[in-house]
C-alpha positions as CSV (number, residue, x, y, z in Angstrom):
1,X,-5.9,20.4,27.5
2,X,-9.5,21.4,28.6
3,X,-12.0,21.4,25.6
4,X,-15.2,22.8,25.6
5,X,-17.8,20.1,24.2
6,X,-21.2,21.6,25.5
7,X,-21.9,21.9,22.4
8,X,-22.6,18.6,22.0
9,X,-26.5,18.1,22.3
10,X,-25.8,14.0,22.7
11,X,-26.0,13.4,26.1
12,X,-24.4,10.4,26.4
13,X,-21.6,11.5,24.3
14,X,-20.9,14.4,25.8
15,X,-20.7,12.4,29.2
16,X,-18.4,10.1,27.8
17,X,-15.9,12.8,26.7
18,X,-16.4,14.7,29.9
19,X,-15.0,11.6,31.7
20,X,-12.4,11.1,29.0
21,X,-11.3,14.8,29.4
22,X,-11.5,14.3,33.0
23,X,-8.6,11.5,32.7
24,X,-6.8,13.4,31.0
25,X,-7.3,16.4,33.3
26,X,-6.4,14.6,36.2
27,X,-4.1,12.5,34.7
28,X,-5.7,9.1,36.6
29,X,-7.6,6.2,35.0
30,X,-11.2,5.5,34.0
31,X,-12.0,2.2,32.2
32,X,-14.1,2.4,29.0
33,X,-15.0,-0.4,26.9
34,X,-14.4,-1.5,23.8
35,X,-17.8,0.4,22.4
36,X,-17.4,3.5,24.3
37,X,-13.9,3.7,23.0
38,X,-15.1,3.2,19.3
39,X,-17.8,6.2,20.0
40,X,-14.8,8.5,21.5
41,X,-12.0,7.9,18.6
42,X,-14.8,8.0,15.4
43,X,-15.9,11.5,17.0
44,X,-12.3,12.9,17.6
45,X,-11.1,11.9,14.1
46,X,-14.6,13.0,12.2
47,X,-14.1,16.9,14.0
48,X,-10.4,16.4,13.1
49,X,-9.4,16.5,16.9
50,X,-6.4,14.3,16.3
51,X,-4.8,15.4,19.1
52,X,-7.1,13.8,21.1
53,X,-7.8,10.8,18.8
54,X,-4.3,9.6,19.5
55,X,-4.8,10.0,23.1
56,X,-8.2,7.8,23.1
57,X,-6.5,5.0,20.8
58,X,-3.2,4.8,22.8
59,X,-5.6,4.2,26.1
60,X,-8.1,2.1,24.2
61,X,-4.8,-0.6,23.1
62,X,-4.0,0.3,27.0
63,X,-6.9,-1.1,28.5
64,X,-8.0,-3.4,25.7
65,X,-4.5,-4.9,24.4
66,X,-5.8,-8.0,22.3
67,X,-8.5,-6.3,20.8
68,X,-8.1,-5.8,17.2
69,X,-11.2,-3.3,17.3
70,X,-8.8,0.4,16.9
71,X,-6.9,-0.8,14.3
72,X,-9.0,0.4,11.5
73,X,-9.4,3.8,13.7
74,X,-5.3,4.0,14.0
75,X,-5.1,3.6,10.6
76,X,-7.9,6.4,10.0
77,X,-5.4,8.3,12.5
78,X,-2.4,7.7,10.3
79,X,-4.3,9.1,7.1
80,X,-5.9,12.0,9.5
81,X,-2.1,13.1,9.8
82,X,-1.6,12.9,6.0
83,X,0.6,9.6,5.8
84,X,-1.4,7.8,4.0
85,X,1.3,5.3,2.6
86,X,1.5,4.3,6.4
87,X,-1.8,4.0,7.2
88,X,-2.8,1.8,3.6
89,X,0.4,-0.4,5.0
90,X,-1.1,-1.0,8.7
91,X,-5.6,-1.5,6.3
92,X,-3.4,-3.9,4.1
93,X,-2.0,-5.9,6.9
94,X,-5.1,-5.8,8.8
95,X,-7.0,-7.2,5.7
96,X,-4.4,-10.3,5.9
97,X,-4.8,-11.1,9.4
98,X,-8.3,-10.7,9.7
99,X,-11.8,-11.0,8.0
100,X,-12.0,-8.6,5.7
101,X,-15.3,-6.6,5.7
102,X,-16.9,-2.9,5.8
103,X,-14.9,-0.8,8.1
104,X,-11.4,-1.3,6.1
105,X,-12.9,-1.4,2.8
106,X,-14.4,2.1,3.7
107,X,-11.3,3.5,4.9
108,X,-9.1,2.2,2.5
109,X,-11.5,3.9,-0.1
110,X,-11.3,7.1,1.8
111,X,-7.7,7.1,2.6
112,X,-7.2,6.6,-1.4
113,X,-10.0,9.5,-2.2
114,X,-7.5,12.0,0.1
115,X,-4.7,10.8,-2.2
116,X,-6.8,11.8,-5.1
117,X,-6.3,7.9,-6.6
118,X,-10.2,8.0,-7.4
119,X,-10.5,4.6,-9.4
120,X,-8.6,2.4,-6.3
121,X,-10.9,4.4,-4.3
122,X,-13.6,3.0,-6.3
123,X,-12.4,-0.4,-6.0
124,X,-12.5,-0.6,-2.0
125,X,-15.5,1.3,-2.1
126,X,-17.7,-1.5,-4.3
127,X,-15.4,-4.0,-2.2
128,X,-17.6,-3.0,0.9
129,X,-21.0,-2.8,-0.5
130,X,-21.6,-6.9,0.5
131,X,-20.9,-5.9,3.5
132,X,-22.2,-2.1,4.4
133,X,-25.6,-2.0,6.5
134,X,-26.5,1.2,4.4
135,X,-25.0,0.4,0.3
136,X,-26.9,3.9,-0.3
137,X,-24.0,5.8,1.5
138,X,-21.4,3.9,-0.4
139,X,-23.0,4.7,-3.6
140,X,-23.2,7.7,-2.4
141,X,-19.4,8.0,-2.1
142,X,-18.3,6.4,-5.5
143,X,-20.9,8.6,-7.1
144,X,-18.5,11.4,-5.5
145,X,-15.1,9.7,-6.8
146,X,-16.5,9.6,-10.0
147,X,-17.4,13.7,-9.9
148,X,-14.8,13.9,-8.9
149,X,-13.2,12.4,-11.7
150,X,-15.4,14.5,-14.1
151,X,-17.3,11.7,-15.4
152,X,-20.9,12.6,-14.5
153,X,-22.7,10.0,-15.8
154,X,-21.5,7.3,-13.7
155,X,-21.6,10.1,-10.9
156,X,-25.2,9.8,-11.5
157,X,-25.4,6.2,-12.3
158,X,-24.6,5.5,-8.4
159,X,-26.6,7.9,-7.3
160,X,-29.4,6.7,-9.3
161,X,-29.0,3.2,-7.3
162,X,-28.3,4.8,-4.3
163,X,-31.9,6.0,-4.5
164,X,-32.6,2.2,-5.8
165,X,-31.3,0.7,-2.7
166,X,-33.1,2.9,-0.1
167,X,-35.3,5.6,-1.9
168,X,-35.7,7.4,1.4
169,X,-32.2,8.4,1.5
């Protein structure tokens, strides 16, 4: 289960995945927080490692079990794995028990974008613009469901306000 990550030119990543890898290697323990675990399971899942994406969320509810924080990431997992269904179920249950906001907007919107439903994707995505730190990337990402969707003038409509909201981006 050794993986080459030298590649990596983010230090403090690549030192955090070392020691992860190291755990794993050596099958003994190494406490992480709650942040550093966040850091490890959004890399894993965004180079598709899911392998290892499971393994960081099953220690992160290990070492952290009444932190709600790798929920949203499990549910990411879930869709990573193509069950979608299953991982809308666990966003929707999530969005019940706890303050809405960003973070399960975003992935509800994505998980609906892989399942090619473009206007519910849509829907979550606008949901999380109150909430996002950068709107432009969310415009950015209806502007997409709606190319996606053939219908290139709202495609450009949310680009055009993407632009609006931070014309550096």
């Amino acid at each position: 289960m050794d993986k080459d990550f030298n590649w990596i030119e983010d230090e403090e990543l690549k030192e955090l995945i070392d020691r992860f890898n190291a755990m794993l290697q050596q099958e003994s323990w190494s406490f992480f927080d709650v942040d550093d675990f966040e850091i490890l399971i959004d890399f894993f899942l965004e180079f598709q490692d899911v392998e290892y994406a499971a393994q960081a969320i099953a220690e992160a509810q290990r070492q952290h079990p009444n932190s709600n924080a790798f929920q949203v990431r499990s549910a990411r997992l879930l869709a990573a794995k193509s069950k979608y269904y299953e991982a809308l179920e666990q966003l929707n249950e999530l969005e019940l028990t706890e303050t809405p906001g960003e973070e399960i907007f975003l992935a509800k919107g994505e998980i609906y974008s892989l399942m090619n439903k473009h206007e519910l994707a849509i829907e979550e995505f606008r949901k999380s613009i109150p909430f996002s730190e950068s709107p432009e990337e969310v415009y950015a990402a209806i502007a997409f469901e709606f190319e996606n969707m053939d219908d290139y003038t709202n495609a450009i409509l949310n680009l055009k306000e993407a632009l609006r909201v931070n014309p550096a981006s």
